[in-house]
N, CA, C and O atoms as a Maestro MAE file, in Angstrom:
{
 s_m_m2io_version
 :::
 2.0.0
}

f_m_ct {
 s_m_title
 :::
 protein
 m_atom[236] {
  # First column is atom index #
  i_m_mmod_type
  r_m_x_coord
  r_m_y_coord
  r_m_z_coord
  i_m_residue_number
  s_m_chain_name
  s_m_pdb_residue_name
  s_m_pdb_atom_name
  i_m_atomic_number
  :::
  1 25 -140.265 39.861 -104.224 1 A "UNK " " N  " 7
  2 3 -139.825 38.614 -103.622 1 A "UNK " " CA " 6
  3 2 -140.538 37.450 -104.318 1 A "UNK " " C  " 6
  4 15 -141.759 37.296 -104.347 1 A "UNK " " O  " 8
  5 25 -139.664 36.690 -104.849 2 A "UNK " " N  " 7
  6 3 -140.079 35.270 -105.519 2 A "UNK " " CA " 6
  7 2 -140.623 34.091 -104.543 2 A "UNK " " C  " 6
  8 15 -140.008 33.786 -103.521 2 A "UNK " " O  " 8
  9 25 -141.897 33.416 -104.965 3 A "UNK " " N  " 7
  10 3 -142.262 32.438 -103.779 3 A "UNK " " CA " 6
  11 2 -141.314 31.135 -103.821 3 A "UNK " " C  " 6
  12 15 -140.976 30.736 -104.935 3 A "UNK " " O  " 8
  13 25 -140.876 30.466 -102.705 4 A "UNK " " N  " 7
  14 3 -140.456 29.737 -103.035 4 A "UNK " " CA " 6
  15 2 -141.201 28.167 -103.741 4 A "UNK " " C  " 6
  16 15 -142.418 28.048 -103.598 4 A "UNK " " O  " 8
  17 25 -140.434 27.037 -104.470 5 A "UNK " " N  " 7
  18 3 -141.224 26.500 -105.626 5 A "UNK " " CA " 6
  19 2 -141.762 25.412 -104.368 5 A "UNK " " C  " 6
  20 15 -141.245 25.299 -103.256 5 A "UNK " " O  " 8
  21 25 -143.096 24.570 -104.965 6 A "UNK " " N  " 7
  22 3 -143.339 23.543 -103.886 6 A "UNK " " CA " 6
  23 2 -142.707 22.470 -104.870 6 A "UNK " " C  " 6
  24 15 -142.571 22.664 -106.078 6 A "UNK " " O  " 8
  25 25 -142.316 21.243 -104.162 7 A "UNK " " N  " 7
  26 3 -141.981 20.381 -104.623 7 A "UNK " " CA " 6
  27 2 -143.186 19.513 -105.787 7 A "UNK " " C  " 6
  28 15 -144.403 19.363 -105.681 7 A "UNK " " O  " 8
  29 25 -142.426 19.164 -106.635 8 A "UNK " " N  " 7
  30 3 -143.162 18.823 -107.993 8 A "UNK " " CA " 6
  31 2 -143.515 17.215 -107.755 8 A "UNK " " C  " 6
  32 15 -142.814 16.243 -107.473 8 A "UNK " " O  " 8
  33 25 -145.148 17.425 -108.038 9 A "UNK " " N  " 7
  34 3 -145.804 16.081 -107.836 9 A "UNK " " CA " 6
  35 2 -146.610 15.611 -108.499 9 A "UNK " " C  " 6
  36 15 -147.705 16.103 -108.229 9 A "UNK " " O  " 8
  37 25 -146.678 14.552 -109.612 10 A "UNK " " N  " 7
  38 3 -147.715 14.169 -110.710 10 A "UNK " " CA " 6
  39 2 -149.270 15.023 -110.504 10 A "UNK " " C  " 6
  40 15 -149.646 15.108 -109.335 10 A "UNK " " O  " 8
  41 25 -149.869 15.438 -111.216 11 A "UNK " " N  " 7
  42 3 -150.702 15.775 -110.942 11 A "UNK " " CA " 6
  43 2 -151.876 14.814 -111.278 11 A "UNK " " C  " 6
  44 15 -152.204 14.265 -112.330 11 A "UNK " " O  " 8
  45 25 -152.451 14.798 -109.889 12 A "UNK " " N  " 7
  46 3 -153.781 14.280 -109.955 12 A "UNK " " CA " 6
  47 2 -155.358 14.800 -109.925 12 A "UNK " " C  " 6
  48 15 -155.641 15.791 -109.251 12 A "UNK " " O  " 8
  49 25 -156.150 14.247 -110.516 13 A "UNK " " N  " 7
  50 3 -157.331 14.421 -110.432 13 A "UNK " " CA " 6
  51 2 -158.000 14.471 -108.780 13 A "UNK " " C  " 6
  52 15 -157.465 13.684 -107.999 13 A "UNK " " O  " 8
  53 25 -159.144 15.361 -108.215 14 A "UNK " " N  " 7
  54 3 -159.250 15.675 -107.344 14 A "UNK " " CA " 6
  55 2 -160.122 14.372 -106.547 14 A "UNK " " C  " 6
  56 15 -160.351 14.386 -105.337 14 A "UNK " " O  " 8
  57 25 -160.453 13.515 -107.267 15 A "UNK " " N  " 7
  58 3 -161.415 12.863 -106.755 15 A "UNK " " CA " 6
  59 2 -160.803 11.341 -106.965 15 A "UNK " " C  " 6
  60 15 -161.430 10.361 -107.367 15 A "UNK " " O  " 8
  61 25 -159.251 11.414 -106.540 16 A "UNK " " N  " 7
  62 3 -158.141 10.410 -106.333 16 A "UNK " " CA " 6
  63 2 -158.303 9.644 -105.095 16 A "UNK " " C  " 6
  64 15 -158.329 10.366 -104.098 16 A "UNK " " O  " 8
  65 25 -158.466 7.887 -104.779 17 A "UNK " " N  " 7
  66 3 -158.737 7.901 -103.561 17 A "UNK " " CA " 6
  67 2 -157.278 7.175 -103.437 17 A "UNK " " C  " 6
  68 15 -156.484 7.206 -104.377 17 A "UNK " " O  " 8
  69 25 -156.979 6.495 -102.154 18 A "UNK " " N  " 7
  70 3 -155.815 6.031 -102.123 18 A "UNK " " CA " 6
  71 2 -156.021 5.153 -101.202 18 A "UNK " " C  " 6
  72 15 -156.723 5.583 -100.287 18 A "UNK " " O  " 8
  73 25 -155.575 3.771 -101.064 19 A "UNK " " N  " 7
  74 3 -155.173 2.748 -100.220 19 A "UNK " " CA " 6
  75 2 -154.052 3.108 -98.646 19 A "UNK " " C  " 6
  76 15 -152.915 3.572 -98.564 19 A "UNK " " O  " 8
  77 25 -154.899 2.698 -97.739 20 A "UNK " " N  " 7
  78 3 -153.615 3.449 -96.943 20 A "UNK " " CA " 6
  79 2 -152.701 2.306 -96.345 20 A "UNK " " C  " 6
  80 15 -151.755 2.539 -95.593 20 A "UNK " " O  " 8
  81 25 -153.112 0.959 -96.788 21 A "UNK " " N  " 7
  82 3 -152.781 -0.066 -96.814 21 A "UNK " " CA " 6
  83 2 -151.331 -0.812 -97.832 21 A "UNK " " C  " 6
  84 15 -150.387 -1.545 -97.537 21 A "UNK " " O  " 8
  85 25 -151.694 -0.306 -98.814 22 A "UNK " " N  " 7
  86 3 -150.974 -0.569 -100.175 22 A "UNK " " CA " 6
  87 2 -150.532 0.259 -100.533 22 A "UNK " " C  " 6
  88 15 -149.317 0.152 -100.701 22 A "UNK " " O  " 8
  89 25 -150.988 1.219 -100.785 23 A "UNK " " N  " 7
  90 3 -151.043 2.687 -101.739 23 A "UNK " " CA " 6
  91 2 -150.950 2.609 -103.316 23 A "UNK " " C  " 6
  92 15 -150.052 2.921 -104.098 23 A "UNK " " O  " 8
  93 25 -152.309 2.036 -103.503 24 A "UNK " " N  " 7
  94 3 -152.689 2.086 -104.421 24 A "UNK " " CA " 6
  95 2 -153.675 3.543 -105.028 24 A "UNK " " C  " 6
  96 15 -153.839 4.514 -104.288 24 A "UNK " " O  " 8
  97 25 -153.992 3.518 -105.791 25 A "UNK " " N  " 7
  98 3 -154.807 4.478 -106.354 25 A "UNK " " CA " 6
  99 2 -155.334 4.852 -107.701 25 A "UNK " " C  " 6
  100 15 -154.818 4.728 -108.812 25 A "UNK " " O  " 8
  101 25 -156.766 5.458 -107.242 26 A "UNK " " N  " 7
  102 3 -157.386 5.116 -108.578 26 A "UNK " " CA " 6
  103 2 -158.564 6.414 -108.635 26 A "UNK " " C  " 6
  104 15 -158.509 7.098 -107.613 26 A "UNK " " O  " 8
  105 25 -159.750 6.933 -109.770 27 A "UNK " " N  " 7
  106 3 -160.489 8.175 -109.265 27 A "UNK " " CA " 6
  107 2 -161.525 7.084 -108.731 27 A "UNK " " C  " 6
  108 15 -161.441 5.874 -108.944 27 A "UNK " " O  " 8
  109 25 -162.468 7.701 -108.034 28 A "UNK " " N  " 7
  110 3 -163.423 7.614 -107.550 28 A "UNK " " CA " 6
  111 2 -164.179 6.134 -108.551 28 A "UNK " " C  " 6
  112 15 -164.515 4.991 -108.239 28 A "UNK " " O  " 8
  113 25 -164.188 6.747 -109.542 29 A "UNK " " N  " 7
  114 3 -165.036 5.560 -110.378 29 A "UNK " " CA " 6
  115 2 -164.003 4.898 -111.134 29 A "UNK " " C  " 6
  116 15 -164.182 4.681 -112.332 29 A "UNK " " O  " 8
  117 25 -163.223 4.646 -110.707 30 A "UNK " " N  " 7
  118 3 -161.574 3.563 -110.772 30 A "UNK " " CA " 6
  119 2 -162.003 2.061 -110.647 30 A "UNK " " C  " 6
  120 15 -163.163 1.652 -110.691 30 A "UNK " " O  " 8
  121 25 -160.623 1.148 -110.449 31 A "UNK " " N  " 7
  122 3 -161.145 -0.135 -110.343 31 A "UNK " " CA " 6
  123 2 -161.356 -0.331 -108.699 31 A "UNK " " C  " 6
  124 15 -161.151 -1.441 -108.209 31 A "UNK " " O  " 8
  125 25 -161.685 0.557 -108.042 32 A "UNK " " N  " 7
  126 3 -162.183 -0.339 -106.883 32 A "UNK " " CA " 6
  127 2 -163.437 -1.030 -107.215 32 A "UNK " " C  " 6
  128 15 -164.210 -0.868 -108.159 32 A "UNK " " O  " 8
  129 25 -163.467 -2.159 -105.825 33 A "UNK " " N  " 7
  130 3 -164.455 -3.046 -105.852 33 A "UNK " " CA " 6
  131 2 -165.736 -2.423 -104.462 33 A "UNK " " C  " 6
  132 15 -165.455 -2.130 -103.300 33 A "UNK " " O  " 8
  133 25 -166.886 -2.394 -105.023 34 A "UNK " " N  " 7
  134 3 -168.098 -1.679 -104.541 34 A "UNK " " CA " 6
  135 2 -168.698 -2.848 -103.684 34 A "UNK " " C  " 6
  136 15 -169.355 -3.633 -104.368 34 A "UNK " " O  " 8
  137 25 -168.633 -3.123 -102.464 35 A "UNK " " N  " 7
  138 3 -169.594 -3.742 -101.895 35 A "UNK " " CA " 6
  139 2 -170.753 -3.319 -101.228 35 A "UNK " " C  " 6
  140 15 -170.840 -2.096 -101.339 35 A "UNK " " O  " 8
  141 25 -171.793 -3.852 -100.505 36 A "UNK " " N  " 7
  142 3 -172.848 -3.785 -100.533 36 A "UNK " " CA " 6
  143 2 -172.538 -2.407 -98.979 36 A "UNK " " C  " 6
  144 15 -171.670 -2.526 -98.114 36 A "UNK " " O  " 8
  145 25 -173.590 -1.209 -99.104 37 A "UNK " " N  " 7
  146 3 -173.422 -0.423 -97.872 37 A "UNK " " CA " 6
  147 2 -172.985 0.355 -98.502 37 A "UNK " " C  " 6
  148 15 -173.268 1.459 -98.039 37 A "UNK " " O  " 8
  149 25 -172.119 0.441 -99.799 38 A "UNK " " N  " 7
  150 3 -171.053 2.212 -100.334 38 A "UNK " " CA " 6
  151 2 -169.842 1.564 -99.969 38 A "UNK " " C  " 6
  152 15 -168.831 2.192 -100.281 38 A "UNK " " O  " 8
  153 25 -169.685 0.570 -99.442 39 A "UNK " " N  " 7
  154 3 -167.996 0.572 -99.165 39 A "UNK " " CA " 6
  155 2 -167.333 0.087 -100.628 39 A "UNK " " C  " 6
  156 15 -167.696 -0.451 -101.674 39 A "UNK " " O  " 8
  157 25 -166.188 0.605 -100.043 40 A "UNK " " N  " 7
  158 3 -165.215 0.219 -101.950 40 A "UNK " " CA " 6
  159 2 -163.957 -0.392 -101.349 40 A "UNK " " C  " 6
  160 15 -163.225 0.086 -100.482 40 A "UNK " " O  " 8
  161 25 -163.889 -1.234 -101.819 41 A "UNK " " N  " 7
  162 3 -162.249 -2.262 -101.321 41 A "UNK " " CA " 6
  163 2 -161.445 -2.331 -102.003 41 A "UNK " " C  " 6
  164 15 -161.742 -2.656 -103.153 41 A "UNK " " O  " 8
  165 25 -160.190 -2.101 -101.719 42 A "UNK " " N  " 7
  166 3 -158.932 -2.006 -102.695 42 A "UNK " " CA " 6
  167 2 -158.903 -3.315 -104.004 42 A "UNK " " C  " 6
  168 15 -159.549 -4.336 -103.768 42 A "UNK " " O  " 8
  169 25 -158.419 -3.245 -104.848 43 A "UNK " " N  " 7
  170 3 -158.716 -4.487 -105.591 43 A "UNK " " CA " 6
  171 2 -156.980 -5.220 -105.664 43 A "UNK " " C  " 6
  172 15 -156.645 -6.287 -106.178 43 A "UNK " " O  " 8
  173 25 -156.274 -4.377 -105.080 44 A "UNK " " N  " 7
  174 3 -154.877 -5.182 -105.368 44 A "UNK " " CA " 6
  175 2 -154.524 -5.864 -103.282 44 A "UNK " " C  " 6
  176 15 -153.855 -6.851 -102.977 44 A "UNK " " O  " 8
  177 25 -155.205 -4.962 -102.361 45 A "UNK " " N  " 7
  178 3 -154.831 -5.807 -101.250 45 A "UNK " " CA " 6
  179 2 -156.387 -6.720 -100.515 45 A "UNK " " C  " 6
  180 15 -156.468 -7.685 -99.754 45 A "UNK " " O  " 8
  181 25 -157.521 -5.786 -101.238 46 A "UNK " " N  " 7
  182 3 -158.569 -5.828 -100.296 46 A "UNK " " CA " 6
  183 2 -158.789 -5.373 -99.097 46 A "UNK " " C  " 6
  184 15 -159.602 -5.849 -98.305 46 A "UNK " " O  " 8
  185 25 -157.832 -4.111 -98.847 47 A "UNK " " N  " 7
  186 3 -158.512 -3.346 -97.845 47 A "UNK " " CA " 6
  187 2 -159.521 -2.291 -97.806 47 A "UNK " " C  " 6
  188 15 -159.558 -1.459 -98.712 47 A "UNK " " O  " 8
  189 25 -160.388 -2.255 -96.776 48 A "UNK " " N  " 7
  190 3 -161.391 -1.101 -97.175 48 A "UNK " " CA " 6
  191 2 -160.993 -0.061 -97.318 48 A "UNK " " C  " 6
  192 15 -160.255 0.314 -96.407 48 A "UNK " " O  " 8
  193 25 -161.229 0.901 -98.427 49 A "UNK " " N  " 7
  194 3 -161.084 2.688 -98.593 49 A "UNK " " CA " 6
  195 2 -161.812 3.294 -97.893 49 A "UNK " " C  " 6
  196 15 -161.479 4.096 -97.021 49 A "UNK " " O  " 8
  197 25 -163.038 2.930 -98.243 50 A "UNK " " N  " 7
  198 3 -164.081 3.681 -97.683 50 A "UNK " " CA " 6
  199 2 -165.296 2.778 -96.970 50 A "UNK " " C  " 6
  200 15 -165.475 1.597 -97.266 50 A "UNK " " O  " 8
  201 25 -165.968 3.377 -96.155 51 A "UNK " " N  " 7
  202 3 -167.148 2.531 -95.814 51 A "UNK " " CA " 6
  203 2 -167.752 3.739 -95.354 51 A "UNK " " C  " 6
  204 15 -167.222 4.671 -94.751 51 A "UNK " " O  " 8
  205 25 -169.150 3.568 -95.788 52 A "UNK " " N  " 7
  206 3 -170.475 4.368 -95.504 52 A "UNK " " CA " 6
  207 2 -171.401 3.967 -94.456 52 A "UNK " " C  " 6
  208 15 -172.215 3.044 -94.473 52 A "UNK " " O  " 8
  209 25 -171.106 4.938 -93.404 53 A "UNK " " N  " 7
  210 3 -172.084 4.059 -92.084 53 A "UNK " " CA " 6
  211 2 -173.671 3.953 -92.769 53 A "UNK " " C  " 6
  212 15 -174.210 4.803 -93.478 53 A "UNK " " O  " 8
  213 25 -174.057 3.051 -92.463 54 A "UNK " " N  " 7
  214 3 -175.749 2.799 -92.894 54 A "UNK " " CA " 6
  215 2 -176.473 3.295 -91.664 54 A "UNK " " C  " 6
  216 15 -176.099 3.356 -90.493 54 A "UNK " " O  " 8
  217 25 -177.562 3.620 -92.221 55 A "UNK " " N  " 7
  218 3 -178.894 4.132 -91.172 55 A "UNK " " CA " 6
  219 2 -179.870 3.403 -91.357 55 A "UNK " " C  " 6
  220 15 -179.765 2.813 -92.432 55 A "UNK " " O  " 8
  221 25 -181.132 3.070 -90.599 56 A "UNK " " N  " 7
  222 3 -181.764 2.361 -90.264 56 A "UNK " " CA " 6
  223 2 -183.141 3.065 -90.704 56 A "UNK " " C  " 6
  224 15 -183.266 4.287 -90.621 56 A "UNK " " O  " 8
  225 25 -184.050 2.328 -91.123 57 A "UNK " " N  " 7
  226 3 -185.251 3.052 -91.675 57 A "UNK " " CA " 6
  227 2 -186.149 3.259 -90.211 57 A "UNK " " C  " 6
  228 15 -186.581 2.343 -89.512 57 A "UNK " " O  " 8
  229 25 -186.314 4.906 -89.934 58 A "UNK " " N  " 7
  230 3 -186.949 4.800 -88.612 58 A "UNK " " CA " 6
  231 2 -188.502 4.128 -88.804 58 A "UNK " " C  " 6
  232 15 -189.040 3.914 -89.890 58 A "UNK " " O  " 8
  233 25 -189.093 3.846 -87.426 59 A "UNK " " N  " 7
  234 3 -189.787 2.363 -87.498 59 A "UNK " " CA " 6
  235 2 -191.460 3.681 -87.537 59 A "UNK " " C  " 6
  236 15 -192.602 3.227 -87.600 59 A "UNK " " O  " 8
  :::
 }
 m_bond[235] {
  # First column is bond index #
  i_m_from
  i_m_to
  i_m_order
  :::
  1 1 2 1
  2 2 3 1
  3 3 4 2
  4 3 5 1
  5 5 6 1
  6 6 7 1
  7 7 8 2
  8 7 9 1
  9 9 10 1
  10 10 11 1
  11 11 12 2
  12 11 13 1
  13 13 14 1
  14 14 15 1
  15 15 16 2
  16 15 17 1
  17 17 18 1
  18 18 19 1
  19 19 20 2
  20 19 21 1
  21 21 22 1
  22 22 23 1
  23 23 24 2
  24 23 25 1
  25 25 26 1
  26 26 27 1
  27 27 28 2
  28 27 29 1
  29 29 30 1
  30 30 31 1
  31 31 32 2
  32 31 33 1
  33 33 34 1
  34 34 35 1
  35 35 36 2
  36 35 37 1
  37 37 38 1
  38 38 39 1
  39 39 40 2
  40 39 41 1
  41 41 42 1
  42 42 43 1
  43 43 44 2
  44 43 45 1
  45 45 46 1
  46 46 47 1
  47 47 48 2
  48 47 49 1
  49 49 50 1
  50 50 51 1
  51 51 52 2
  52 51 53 1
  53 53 54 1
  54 54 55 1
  55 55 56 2
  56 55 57 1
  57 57 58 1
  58 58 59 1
  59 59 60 2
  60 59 61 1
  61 61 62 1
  62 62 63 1
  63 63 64 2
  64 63 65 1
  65 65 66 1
  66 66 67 1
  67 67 68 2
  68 67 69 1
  69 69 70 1
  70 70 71 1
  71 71 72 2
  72 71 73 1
  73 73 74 1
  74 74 75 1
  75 75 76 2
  76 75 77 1
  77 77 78 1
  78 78 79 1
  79 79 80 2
  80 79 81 1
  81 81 82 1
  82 82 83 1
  83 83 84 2
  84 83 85 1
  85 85 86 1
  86 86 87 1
  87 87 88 2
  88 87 89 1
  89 89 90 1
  90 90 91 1
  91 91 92 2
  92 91 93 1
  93 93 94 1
  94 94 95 1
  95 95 96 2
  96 95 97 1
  97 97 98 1
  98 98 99 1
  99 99 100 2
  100 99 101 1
  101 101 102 1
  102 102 103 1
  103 103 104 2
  104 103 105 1
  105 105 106 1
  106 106 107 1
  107 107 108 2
  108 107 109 1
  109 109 110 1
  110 110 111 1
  111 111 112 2
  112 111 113 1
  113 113 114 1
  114 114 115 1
  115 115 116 2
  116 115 117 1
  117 117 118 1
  118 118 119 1
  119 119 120 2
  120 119 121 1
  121 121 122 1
  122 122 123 1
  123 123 124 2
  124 123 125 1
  125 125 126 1
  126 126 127 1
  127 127 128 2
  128 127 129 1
  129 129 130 1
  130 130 131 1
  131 131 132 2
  132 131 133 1
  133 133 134 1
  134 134 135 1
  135 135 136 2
  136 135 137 1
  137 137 138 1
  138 138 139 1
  139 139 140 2
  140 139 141 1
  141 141 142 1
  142 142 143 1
  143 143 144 2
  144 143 145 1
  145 145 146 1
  146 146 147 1
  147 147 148 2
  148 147 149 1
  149 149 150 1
  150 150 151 1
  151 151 152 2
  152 151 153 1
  153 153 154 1
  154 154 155 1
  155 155 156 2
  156 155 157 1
  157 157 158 1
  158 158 159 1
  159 159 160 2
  160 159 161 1
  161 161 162 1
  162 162 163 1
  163 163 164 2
  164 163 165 1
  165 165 166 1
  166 166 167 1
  167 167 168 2
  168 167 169 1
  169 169 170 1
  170 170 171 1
  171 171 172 2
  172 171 173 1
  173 173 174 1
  174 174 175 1
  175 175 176 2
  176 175 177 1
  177 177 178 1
  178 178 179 1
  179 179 180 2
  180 179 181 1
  181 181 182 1
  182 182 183 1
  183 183 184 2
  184 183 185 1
  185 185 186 1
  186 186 187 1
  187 187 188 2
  188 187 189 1
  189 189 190 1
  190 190 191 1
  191 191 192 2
  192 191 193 1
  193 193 194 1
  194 194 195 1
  195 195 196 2
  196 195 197 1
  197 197 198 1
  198 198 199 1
  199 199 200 2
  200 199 201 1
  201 201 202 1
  202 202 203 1
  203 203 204 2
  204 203 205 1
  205 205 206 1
  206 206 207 1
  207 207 208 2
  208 207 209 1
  209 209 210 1
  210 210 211 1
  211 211 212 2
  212 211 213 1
  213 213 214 1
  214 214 215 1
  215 215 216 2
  216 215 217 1
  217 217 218 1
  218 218 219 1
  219 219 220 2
  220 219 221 1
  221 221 222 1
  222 222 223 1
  223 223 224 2
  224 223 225 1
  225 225 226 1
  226 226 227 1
  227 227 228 2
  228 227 229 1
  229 229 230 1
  230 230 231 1
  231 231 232 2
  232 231 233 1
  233 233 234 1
  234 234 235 1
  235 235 236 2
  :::
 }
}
């Protein structure tokens, strides 16, 4: 028994992020824009991709 085929889709690199805003996309070290904290902002709408919660230096 033959599997059936999955539908055919550019192939991307694994470490592809994507705008869920725009849908843009780029790898990891792409043209997003890096602000301060780890967050990276789309560069064609300016929405955030990602944001890195920060922690606090215990006292």
């Amino acid at each position: 028994m033959s599997r059936p085929e999955s539908p055919s889709r550019p192939a991307r690199p694994k470490g592809t992020l994507f705008c869920p805003t725009c849908g843009h996309e780029s790898g990891l070290d792409g043209d997003w824009i890096a602000v301060e904290g780890g967050t990276l902002v789309c560069p064609d709408c300016g929405a955030v991709v990602v944001a890195q919660p920060t922690f606090g230096v215990p006292a």
